[in-house]
Predicted model as a PDB file, atoms N, CA, C, CB and O in Angstrom, pLDDT in the B-factor column:
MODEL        1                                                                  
ATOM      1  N   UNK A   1      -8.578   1.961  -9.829  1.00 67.00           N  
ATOM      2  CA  UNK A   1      -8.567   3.335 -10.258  1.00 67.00           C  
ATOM      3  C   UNK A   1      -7.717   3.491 -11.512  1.00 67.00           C  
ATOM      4  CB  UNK A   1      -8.057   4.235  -9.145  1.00 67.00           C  
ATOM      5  O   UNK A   1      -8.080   4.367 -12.297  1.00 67.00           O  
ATOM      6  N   UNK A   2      -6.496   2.676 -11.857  1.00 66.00           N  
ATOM      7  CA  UNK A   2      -5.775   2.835 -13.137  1.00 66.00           C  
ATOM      8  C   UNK A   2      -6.441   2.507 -13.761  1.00 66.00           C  
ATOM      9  CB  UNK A   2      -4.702   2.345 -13.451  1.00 66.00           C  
ATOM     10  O   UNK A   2      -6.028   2.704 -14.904  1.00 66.00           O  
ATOM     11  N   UNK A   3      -7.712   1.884 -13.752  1.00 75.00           N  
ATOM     12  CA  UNK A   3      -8.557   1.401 -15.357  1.00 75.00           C  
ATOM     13  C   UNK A   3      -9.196   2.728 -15.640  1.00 75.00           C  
ATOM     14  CB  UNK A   3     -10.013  -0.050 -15.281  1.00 75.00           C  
ATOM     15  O   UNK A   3      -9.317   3.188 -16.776  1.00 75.00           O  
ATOM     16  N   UNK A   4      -9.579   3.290 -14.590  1.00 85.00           N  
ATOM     17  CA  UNK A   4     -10.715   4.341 -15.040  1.00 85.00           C  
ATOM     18  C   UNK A   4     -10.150   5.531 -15.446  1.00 85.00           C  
ATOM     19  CB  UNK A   4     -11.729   4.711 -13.941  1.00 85.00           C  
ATOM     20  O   UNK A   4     -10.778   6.251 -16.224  1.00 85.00           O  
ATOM     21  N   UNK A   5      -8.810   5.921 -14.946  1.00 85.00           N  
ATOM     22  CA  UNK A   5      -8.035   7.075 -15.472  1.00 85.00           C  
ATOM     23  C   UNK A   5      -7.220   7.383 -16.799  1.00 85.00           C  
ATOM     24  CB  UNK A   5      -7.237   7.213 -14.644  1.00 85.00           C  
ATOM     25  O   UNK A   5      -6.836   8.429 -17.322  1.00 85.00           O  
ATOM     26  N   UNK A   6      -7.113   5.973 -17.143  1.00 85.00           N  
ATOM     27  CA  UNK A   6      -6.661   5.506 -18.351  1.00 85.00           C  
ATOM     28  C   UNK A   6      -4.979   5.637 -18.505  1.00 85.00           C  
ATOM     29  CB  UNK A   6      -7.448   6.314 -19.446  1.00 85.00           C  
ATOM     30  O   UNK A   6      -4.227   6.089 -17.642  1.00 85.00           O  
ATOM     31  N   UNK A   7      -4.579   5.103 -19.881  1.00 86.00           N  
ATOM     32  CA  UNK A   7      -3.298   4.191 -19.662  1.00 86.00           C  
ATOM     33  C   UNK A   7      -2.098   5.936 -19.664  1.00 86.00           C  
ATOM     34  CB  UNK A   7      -2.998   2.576 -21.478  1.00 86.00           C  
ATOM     35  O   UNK A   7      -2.232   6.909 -20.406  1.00 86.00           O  
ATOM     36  N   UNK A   8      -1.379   5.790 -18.909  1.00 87.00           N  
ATOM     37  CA  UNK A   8      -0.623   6.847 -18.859  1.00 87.00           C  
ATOM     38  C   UNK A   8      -0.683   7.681 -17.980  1.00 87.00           C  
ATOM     39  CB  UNK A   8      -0.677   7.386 -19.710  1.00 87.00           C  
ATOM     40  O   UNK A   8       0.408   8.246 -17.905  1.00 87.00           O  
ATOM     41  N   UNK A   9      -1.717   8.239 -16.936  1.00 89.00           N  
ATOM     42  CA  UNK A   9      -2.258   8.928 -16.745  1.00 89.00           C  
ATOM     43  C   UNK A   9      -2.565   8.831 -14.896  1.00 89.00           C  
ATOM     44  CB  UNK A   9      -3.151   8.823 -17.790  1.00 89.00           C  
ATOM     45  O   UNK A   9      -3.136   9.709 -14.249  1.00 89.00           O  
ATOM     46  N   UNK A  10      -2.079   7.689 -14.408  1.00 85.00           N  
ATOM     47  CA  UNK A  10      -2.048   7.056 -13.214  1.00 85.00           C  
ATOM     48  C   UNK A  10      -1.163   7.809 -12.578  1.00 85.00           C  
ATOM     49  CB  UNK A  10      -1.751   5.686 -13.220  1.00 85.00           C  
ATOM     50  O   UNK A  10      -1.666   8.669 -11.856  1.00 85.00           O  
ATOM     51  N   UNK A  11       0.012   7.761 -12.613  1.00 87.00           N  
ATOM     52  CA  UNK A  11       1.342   8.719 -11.909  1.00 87.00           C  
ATOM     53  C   UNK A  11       0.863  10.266 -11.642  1.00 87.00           C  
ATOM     54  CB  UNK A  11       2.841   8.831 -13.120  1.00 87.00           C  
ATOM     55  O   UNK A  11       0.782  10.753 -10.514  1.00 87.00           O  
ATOM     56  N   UNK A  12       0.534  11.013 -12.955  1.00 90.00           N  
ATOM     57  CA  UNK A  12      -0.260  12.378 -13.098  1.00 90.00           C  
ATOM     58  C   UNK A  12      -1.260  12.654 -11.838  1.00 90.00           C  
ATOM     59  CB  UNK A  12      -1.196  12.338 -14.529  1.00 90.00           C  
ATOM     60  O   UNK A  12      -1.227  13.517 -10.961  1.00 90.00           O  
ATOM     61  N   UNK A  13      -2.167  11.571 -12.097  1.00 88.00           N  
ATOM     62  CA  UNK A  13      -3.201  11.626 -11.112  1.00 88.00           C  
ATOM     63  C   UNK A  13      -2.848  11.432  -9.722  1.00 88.00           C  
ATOM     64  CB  UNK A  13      -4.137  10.721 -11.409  1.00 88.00           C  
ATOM     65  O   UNK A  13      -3.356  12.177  -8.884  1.00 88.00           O  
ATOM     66  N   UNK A  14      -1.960  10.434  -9.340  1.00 87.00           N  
ATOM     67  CA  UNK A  14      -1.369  10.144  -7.893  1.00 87.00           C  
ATOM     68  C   UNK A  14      -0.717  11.669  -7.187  1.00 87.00           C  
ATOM     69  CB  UNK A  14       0.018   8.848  -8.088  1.00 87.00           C  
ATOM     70  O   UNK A  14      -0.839  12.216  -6.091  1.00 87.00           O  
ATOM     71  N   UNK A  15      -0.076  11.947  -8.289  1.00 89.00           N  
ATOM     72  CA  UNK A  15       0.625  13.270  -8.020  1.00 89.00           C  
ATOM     73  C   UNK A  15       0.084  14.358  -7.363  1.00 89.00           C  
ATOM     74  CB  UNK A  15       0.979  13.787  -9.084  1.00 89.00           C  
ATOM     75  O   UNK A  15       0.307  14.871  -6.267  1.00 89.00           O  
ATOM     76  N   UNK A  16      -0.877  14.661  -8.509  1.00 90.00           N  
ATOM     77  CA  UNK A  16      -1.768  15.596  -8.440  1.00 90.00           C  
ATOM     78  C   UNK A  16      -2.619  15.526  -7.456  1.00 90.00           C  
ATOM     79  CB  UNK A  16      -2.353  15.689  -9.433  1.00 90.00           C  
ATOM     80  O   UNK A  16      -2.934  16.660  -7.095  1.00 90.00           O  
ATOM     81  N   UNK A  17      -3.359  14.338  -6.597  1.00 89.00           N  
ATOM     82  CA  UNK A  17      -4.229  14.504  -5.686  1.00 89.00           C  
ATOM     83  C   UNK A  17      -3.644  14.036  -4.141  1.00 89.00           C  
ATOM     84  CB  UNK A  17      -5.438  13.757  -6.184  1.00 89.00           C  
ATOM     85  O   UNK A  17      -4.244  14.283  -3.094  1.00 89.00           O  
ATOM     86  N   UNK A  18      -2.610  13.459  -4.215  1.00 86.00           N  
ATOM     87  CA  UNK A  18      -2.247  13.152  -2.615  1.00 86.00           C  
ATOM     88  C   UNK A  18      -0.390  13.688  -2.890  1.00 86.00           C  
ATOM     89  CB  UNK A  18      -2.593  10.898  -2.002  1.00 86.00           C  
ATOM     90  O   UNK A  18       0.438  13.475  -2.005  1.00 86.00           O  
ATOM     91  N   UNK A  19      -0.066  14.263  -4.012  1.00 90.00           N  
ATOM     92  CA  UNK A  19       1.831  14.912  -3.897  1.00 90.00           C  
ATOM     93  C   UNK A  19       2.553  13.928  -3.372  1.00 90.00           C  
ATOM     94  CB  UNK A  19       2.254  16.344  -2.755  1.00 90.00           C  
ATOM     95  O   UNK A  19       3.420  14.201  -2.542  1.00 90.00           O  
ATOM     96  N   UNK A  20       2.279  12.417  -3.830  1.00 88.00           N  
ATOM     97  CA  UNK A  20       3.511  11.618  -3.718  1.00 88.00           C  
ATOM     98  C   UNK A  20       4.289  11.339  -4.557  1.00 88.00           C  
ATOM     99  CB  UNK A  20       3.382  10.661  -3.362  1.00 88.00           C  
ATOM    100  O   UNK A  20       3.983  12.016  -5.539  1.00 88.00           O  
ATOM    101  N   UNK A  21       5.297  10.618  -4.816  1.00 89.00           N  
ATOM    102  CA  UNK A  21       5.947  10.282  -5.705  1.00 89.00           C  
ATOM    103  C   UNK A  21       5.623   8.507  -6.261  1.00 89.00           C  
ATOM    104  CB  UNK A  21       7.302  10.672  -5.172  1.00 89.00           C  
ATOM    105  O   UNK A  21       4.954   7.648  -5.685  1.00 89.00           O  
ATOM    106  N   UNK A  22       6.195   8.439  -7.248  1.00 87.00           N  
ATOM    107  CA  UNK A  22       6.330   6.927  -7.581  1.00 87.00           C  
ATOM    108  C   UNK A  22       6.186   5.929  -6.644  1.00 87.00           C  
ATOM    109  CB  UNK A  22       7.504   6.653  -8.072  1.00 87.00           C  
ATOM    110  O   UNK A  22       5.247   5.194  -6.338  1.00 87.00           O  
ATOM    111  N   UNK A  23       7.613   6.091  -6.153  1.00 88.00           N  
ATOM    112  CA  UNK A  23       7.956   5.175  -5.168  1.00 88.00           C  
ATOM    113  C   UNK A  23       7.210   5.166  -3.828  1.00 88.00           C  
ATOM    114  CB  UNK A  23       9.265   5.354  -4.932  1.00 88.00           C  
ATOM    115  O   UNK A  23       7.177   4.103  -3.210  1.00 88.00           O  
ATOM    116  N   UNK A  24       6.605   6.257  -3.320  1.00 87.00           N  
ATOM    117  CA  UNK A  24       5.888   6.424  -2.344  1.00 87.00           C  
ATOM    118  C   UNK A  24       4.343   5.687  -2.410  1.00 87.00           C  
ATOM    119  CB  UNK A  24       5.904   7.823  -2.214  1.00 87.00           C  
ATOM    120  O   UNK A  24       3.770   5.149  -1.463  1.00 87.00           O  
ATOM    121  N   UNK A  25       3.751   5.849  -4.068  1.00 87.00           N  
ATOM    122  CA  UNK A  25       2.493   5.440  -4.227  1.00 87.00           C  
ATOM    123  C   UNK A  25       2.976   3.944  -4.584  1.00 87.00           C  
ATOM    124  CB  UNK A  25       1.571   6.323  -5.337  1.00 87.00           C  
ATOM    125  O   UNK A  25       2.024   3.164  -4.554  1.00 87.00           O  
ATOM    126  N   UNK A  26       4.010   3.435  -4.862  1.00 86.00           N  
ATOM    127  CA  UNK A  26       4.073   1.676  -4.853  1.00 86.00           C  
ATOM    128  C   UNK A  26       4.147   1.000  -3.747  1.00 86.00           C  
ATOM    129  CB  UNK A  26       5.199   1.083  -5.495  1.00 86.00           C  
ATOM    130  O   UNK A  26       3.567  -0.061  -3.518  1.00 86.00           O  
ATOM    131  N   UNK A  27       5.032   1.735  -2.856  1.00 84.00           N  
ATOM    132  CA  UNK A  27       4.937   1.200  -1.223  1.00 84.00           C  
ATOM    133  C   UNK A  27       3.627   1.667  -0.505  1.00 84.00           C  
ATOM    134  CB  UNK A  27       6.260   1.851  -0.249  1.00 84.00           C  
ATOM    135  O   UNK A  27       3.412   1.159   0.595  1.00 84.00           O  
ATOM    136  N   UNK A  28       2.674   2.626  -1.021  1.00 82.00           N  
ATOM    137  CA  UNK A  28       1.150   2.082  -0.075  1.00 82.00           C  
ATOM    138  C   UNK A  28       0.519   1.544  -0.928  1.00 82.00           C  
ATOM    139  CB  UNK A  28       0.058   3.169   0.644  1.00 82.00           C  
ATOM    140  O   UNK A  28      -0.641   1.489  -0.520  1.00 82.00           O  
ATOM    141  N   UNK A  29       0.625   0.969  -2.188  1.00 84.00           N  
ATOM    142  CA  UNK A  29      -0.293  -0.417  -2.974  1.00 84.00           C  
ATOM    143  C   UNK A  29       0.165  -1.335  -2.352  1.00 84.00           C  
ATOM    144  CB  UNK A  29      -0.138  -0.831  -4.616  1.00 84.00           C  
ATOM    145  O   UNK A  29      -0.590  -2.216  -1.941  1.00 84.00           O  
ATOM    146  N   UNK A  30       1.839  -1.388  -2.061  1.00 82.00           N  
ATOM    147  CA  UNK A  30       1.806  -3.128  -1.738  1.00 82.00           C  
ATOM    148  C   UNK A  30       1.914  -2.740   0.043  1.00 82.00           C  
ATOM    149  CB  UNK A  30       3.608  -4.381  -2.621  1.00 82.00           C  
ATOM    150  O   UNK A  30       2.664  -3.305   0.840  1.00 82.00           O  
ATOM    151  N   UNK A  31       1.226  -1.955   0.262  1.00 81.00           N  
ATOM    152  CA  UNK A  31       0.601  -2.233   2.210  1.00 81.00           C  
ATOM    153  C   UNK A  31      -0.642  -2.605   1.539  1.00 81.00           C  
ATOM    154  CB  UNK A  31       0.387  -0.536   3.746  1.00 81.00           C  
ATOM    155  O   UNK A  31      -0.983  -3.781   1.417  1.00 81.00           O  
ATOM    156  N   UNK A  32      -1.377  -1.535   1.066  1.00 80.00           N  
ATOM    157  CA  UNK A  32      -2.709  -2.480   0.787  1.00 80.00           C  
ATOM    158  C   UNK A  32      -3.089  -3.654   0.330  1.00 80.00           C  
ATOM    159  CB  UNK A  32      -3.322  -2.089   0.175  1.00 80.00           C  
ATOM    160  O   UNK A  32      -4.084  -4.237   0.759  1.00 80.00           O  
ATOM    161  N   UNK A  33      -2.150  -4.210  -0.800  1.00 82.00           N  
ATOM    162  CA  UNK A  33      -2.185  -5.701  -1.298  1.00 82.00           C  
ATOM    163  C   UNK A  33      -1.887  -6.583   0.052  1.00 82.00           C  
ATOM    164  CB  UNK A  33      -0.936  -6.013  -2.587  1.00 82.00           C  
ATOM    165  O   UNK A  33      -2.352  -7.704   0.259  1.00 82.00           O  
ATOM    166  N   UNK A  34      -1.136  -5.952   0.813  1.00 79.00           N  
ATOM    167  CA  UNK A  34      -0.624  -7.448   1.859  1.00 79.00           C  
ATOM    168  C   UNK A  34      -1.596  -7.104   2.714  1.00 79.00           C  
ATOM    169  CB  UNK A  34       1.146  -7.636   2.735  1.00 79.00           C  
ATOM    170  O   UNK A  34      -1.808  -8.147   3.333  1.00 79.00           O  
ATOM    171  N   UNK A  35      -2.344  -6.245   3.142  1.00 76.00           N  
ATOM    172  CA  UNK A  35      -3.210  -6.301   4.147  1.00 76.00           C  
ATOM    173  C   UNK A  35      -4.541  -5.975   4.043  1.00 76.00           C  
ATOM    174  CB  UNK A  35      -2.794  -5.679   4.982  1.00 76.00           C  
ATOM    175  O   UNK A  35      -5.401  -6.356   4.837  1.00 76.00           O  
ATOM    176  N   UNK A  36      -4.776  -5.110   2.854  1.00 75.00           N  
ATOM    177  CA  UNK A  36      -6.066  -4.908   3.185  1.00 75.00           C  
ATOM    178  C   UNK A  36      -7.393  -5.483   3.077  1.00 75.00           C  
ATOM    179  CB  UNK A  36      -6.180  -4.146   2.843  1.00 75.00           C  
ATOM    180  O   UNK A  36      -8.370  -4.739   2.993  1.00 75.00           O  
ATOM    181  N   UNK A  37      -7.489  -6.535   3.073  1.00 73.00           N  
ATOM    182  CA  UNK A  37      -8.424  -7.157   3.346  1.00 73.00           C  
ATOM    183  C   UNK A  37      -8.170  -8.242   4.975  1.00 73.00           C  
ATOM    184  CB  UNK A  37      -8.674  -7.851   1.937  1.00 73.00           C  
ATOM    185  O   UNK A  37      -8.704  -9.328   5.199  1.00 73.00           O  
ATOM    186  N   UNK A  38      -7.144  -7.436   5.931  1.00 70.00           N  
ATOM    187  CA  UNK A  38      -6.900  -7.977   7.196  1.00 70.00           C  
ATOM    188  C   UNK A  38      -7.434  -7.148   8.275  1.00 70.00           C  
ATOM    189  CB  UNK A  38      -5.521  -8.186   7.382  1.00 70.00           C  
ATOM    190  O   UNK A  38      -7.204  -5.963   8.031  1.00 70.00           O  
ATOM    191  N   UNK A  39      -7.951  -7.290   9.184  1.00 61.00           N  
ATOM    192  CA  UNK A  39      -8.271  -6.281  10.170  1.00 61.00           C  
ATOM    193  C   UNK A  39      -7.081  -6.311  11.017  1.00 61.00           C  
ATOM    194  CB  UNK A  39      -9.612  -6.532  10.967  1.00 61.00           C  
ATOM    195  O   UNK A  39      -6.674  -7.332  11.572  1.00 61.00           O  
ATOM    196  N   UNK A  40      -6.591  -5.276  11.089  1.00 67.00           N  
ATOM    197  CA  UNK A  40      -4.793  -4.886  11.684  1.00 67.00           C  
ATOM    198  C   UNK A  40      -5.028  -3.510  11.872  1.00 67.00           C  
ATOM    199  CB  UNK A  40      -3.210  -5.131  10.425  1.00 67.00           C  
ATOM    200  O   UNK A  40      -5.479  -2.709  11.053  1.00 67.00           O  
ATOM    201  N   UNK A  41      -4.762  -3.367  12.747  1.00 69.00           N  
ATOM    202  CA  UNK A  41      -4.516  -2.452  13.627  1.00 69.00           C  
ATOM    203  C   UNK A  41      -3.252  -1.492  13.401  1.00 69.00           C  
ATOM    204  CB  UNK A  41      -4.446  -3.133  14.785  1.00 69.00           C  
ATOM    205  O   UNK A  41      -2.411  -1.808  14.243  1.00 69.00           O  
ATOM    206  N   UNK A  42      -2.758  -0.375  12.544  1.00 69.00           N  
ATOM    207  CA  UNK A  42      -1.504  -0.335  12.488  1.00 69.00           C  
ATOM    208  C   UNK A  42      -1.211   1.354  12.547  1.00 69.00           C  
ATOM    209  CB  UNK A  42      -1.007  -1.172  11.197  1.00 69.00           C  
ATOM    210  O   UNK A  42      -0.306   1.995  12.013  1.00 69.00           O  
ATOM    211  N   UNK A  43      -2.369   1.823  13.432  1.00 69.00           N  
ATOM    212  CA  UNK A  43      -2.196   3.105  14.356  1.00 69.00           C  
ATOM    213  C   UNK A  43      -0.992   3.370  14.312  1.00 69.00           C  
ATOM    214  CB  UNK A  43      -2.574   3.037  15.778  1.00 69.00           C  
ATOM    215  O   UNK A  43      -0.478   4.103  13.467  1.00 69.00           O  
ATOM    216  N   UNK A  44      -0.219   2.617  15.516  1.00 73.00           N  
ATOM    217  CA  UNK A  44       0.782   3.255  16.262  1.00 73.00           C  
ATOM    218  C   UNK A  44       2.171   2.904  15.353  1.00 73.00           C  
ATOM    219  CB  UNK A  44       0.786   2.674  17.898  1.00 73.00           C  
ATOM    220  O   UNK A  44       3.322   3.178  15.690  1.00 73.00           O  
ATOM    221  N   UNK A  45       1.699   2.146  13.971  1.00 74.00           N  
ATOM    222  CA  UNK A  45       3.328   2.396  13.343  1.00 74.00           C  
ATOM    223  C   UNK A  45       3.766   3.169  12.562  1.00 74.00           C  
ATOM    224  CB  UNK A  45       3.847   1.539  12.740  1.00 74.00           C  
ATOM    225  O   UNK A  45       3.006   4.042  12.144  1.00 74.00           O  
ATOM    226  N   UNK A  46       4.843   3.130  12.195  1.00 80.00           N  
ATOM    227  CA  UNK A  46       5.395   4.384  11.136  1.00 80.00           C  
ATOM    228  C   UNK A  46       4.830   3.806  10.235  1.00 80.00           C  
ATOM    229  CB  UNK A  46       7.030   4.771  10.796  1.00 80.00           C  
ATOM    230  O   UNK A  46       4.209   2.743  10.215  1.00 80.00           O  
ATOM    231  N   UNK A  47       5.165   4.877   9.117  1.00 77.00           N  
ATOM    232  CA  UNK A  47       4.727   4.474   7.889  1.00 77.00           C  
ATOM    233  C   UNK A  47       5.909   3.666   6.995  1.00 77.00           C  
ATOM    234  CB  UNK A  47       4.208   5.755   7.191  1.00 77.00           C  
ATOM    235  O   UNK A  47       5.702   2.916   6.041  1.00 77.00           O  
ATOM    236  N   UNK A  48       7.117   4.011   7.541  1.00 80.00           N  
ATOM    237  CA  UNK A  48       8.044   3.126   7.400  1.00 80.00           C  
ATOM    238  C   UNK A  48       7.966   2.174   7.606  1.00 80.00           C  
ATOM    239  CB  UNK A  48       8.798   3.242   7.764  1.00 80.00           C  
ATOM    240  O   UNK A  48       8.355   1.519   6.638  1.00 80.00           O  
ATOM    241  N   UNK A  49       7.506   1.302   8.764  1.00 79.00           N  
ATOM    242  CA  UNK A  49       7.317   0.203   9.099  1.00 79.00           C  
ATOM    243  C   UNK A  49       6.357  -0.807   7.679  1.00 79.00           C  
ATOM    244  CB  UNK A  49       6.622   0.468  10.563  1.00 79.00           C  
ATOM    245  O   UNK A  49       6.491  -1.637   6.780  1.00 79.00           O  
ATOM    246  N   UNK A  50       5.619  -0.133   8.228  1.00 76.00           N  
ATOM    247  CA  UNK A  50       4.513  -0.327   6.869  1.00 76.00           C  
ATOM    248  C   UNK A  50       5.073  -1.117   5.682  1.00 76.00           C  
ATOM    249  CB  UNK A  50       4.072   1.199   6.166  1.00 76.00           C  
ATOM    250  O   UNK A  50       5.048  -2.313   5.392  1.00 76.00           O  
ATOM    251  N   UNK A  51       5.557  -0.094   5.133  1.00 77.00           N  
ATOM    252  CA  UNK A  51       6.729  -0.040   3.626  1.00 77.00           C  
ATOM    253  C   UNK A  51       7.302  -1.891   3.895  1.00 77.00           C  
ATOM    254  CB  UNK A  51       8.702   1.679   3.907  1.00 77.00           C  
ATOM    255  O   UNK A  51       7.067  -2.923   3.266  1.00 77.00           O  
ATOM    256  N   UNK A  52       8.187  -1.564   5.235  1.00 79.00           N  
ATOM    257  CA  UNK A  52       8.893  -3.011   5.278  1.00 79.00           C  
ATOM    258  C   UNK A  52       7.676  -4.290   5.008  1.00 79.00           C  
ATOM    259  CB  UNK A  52       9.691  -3.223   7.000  1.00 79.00           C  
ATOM    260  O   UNK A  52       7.465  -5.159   4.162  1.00 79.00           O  
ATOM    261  N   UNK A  53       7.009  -3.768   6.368  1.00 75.00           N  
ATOM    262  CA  UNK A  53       5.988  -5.826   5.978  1.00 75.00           C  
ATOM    263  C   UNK A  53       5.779  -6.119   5.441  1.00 75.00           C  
ATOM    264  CB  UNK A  53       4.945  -6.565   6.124  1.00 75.00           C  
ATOM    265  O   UNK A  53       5.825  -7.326   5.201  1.00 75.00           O  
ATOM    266  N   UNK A  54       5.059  -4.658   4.294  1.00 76.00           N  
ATOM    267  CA  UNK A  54       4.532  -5.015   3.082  1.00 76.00           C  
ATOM    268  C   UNK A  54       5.358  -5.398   1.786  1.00 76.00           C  
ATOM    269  CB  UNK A  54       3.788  -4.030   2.804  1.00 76.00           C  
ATOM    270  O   UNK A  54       4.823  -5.513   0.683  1.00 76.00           O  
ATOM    271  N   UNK A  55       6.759  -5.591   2.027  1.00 77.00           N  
ATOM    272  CA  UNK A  55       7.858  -5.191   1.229  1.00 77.00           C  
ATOM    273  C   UNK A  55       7.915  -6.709   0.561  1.00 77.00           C  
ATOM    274  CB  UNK A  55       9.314  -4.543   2.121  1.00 77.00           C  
ATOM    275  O   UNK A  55       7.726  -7.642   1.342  1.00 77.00           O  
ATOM    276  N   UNK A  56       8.200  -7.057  -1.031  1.00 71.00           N  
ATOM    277  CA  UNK A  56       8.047  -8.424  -1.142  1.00 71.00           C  
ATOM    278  C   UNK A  56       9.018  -9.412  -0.359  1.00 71.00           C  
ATOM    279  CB  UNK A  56       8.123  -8.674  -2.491  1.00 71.00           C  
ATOM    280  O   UNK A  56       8.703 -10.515   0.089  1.00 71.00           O  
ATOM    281  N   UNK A  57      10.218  -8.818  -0.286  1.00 72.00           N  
ATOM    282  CA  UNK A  57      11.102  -9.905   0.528  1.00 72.00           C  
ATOM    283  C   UNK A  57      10.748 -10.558   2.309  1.00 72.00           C  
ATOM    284  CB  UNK A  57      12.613  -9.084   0.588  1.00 72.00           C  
ATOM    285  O   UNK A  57      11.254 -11.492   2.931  1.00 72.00           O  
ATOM    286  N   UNK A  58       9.423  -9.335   2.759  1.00 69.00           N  
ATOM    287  CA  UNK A  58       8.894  -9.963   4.151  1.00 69.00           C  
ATOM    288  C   UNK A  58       8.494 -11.008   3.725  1.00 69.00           C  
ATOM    289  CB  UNK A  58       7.806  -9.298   4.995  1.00 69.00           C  
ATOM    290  O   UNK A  58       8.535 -11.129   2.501  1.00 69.00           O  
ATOM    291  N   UNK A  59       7.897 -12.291   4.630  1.00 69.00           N  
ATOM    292  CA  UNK A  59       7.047 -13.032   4.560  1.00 69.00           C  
ATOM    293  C   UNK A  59       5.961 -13.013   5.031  1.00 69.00           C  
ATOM    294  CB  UNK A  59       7.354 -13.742   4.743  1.00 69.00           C  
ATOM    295  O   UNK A  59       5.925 -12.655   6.209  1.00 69.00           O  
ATOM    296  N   UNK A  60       4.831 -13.318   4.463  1.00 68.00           N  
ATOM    297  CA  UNK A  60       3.535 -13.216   4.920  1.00 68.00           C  
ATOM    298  C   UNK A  60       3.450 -13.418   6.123  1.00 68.00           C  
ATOM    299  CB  UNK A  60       2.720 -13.934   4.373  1.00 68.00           C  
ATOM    300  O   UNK A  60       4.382 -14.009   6.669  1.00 68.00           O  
ATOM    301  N   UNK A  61       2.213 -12.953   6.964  1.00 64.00           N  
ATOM    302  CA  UNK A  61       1.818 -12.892   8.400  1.00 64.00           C  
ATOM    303  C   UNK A  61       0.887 -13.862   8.266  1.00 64.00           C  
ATOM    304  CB  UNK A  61       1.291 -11.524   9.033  1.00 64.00           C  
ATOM    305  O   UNK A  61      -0.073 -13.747   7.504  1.00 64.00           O  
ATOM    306  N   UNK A  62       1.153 -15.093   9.148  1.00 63.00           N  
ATOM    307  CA  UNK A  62       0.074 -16.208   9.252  1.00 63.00           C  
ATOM    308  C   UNK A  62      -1.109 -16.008  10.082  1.00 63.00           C  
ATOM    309  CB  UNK A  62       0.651 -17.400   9.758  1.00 63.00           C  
ATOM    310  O   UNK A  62      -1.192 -15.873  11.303  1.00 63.00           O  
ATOM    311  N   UNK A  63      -2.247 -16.016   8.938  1.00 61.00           N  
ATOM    312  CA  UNK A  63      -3.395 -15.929   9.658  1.00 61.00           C  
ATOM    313  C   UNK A  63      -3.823 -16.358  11.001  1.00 61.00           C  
ATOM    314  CB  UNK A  63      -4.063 -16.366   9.033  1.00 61.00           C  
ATOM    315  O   UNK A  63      -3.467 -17.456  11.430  1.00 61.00           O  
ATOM    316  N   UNK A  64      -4.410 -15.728  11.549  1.00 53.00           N  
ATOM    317  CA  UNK A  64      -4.485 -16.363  13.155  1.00 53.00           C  
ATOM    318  C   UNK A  64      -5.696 -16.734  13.298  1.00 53.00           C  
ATOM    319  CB  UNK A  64      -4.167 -15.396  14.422  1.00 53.00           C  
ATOM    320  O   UNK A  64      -5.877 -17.503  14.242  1.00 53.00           O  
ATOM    321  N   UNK A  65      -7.000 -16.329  12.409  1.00 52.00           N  
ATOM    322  CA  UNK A  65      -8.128 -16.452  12.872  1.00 52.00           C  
ATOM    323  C   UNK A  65      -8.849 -15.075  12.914  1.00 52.00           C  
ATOM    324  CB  UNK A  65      -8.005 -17.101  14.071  1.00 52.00           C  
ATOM    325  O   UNK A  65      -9.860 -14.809  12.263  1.00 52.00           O  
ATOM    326  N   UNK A  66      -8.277 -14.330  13.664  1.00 48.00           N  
ATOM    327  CA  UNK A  66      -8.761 -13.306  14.449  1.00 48.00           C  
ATOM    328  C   UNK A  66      -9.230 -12.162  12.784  1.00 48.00           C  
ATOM    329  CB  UNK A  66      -7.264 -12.659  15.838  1.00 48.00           C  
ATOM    330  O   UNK A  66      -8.721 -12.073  11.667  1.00 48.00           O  
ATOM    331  N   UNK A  67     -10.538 -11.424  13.530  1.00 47.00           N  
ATOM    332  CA  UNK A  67     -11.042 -10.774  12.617  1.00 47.00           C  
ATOM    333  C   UNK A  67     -12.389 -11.449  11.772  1.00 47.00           C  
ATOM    334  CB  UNK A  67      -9.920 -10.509  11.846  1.00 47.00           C  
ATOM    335  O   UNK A  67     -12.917 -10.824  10.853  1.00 47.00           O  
TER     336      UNK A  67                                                      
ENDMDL                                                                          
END                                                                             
């Protein structure tokens, strides 16, 4: 989506359509970078939680197979 909104203009837009901040829209890119292409289940956690796994200093979750 930052290619198509063009250079500058990413933050504006984050803002404007879901009222997060910076820091809020970098911690759900890097949940999505660490997981989303995992089938995980992550209903029942905070969104805090989230923030952490996905956080660079976690270490990756070893694939199990499953999915």
């Amino acid at each position: 989506m930052k290619e198509r909104i063009g250079h500058g203009n990413f933050m504006p837009w984050i803002e404007a359509e879901f009222g997060m901040s910076q820091s809020a829209a970098v911690k759900f890119m890097n949940v999505a970078r660490a997981y989303g292409d995992k089938f995980v289940n992550f209903t029942n956690l905070d969104v805090s939680a989230l923030y952490e796994l996905a956080a660079p200093k976690t270490p990756p979750v070893p694939d199990c197979g499953a999915g």
